[in-house]
C-alpha positions in Angstrom: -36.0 0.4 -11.2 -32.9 -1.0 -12.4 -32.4 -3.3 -15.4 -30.5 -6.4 -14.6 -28.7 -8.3 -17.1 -29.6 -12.2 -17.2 -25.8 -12.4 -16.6 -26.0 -9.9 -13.6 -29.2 -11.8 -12.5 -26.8 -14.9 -12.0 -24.4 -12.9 -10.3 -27.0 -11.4 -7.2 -28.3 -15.3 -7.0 -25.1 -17.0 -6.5 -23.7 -17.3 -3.0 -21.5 -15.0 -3.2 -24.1 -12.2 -4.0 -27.0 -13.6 -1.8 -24.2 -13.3 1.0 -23.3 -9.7 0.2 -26.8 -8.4 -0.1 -27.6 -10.3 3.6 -24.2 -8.4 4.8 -25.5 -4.9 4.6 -27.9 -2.6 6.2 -29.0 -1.2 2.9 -29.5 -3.1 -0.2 -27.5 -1.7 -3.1 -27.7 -4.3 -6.3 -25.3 -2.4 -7.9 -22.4 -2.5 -5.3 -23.5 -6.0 -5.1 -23.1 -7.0 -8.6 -19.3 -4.3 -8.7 -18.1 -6.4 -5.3 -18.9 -10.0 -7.1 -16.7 -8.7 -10.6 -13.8 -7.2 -7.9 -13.5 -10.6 -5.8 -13.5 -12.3 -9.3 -10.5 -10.1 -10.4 -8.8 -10.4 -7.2 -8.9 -14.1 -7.3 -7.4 -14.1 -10.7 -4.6 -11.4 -10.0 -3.6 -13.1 -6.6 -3.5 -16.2 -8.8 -0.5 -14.4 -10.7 1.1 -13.7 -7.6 1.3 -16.9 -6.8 2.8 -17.2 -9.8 4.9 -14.3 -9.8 6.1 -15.4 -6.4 7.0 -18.9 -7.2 9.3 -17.6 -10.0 10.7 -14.9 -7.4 11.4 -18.1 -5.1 13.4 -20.1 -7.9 15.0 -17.1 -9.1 16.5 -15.8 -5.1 15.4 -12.3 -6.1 15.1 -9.8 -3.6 11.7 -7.6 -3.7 10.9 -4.7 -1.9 7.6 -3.0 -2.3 6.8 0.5 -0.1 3.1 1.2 0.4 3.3 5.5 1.2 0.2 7.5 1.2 -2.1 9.8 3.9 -3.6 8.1 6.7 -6.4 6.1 5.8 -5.8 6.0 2.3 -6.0 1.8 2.1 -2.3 0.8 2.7 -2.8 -2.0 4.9 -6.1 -3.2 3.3 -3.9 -3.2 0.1 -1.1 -5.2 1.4 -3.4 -8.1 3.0 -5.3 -8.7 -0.5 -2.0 -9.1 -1.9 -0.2 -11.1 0.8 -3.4 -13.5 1.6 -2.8 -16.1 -0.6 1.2 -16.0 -1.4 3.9 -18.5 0.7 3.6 -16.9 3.9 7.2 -18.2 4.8 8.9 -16.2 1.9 7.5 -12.7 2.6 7.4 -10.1 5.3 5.2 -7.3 6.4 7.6 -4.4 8.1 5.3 -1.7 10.2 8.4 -0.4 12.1 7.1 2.3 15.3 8.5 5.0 16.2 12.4 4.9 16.6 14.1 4.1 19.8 16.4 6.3 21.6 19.4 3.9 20.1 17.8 4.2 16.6 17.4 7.6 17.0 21.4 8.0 17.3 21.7 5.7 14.2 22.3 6.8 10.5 18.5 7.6 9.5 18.2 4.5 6.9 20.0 2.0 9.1 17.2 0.8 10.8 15.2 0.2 7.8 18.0 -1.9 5.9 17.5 -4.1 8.8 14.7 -5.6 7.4 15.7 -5.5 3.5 14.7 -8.9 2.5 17.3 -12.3 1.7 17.4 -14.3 -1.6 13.6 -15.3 -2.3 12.0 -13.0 -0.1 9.8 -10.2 -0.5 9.3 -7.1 2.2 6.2 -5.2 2.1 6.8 -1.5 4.0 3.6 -0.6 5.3 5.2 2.8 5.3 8.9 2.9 5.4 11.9 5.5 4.9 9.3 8.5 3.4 8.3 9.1 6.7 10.8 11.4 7.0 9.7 12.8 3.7 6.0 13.9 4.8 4.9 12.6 8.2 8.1 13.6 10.1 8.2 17.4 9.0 4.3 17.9 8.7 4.2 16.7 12.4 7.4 18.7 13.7 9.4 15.0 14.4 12.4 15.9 12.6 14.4 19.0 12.2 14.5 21.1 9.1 18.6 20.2 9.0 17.6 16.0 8.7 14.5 17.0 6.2 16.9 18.7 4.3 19.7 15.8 4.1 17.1 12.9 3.7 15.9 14.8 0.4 19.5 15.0 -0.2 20.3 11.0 0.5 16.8 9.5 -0.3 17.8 8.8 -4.0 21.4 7.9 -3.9 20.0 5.7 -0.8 17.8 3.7 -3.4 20.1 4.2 -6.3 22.5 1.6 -4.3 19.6 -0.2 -3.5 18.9 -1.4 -6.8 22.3 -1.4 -8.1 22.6 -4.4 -5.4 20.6 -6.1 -7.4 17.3 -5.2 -5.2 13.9 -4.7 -7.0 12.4 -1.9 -5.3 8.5 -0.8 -6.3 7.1 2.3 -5.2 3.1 2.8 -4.1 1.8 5.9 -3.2 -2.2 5.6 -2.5 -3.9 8.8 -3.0 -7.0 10.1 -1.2 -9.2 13.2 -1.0 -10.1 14.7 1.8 -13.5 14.3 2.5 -12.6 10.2 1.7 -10.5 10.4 4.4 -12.7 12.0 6.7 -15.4 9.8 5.9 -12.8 7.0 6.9 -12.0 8.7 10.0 -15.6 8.5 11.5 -16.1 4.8 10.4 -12.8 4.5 12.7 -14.1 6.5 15.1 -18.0 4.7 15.3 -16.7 1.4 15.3 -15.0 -0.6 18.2 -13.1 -3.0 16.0 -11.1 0.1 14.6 -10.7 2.2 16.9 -7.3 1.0 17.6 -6.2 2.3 14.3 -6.9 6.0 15.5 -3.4 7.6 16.2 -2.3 10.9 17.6 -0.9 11.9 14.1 -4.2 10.6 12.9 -6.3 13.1 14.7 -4.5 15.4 13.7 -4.4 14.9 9.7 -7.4 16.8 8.4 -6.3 19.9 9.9 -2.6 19.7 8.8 -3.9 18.5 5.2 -2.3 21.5 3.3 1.1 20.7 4.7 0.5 16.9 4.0 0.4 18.3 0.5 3.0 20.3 0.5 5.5 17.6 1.7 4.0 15.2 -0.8 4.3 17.1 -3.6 8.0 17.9 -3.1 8.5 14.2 -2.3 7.3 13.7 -6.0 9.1 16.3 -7.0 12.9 15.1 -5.7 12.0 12.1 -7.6 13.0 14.0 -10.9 16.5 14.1 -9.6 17.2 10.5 -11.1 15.3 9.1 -8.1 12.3 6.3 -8.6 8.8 7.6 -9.1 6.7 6.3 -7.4 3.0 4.6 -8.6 0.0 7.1 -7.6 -3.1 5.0 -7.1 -6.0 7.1 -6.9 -7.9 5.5 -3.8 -11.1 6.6 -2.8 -12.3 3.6 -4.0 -10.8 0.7 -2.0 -11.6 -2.3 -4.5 -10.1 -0.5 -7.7 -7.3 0.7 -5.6 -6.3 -2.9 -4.5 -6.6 -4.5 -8.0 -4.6 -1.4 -9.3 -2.1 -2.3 -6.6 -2.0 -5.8 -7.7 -1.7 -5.1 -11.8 1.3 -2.7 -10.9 3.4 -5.3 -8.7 2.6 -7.7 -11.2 4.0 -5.4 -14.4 6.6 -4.1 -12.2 8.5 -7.8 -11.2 9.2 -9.9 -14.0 8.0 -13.7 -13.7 7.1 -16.1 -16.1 3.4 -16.2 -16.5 3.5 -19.8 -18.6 5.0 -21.2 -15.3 2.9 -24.3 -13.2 1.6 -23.4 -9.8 
């Protein structure tokens, strides 16, 4: 039997914890009471995007935030909690598909400096150039020869980048492998998903070591004067997201004193 603080009593009779508990199949106080303090935080932190966004606005910077990480590990989910409650006319969600046959032709990067963002704007890649980094050689998409000179480009590429004046914030969400099997069956048992089941997904838990592999020597080409990017450990989706959040919010500078 579980001990509830007068304060956590409040928190499973409000609405927002009455609704939770009705929600489920199996009643779990404590998830209840962790979901009420996460939506709490959220609310506050997207607050300060709001914020942070306004200043980003005045200022015409130009953001660009990459979202990188195994199938399944929360990408999307963490780009919607921090896009739901910013301008929607001064920011961008790029999921680009697979190239064309023109693209294909095209320096490897050009397609993706398309959608680099104008004065005031911010781009969210919901993957972007790292394909080519993991998902291209773990899946036999790209030859060893343009592995090799994407490793070689990558940081110069975003060297320039920034030198133009570009912020550029790097998220890698990180997952084990039995999380992202458990994910993959919720995919696979519910209807509403199901569209987000892929070819390359199916095939993810089996190729898992080279996923690794490819990962860890993305990292690695980092140390060449290249960007690190921000691991988020995310086999818990509501930490992930707020860690998400915190890190945008440290990485772009805004004024936190300003009116919204």
């Amino acid at each position: 039997m579980n001990n509830f603080s007068e304060k956590e009593l409040k928190k499973l009779n409000s609405k927002k914890g009455l609704l939770s508990i009705l929600s489920n199949d199996v009643i779990n106080l404590p998830k209840t009471i962790r979901y009420i303090d996460y939506e709490r935080q959220l609310k506050s932190l997207q607050t300060e995007l709001i914020r942070q966004q306004a200043c980003i606005i005045d200022n015409n910077m130009r953001v660009i935030v990459i979202f990188e990480g195994r199938d399944s590990a929360g990408k999307g989910g963490a780009i919607r909690r921090i896009t739901e409650r910013i301008n929607p006319r001064h920011f961008r969600i790029v999921a680009l598909p697979k190239p064309t046959e023109v693209e294909q032709t095209q320096w490897y990067f050009q397609r993706y400096i398309q959608q680099f963002p104008k004065a005031g704007e911010i781009v969210f890649f919901d993957r972007s150039w790292y394909n080519r980094a993991v998902v291209e050689p773990v899946n036999g998409f790209c030859t060893d020869e343009e592995y090799k000179i994407f490793m070689k480009q990558v940081n110069d590429f975003e060297r320039m980048i920034t030198e133009s004046g570009i912020l550029l914030v790097k998220i890698y969400m990180s997952i084990s492998k039995k999380e992202q099997a458990k994910r993959f069956e919720d995919i696979r048992n519910n209807p509403l998903k199901q569209w987000k089941m892929s070819k390359v997904d199916e095939k993810a838990q089996e190729l898992w070591d080279s996923y690794t592999y490819y990962k860890n020597k993305m990292f690695e080409n980092t140390k060449n004067n290249g960007i690190p990017f921000k691991v988020i450990k995310a086999n818990r989706k509501t930490d992930a997201r707020t860690e998400a959040v915190e890190h945008i919010l440290e990485s772009i500078p805004y004024n936190k004193d300003r009116e919204i």
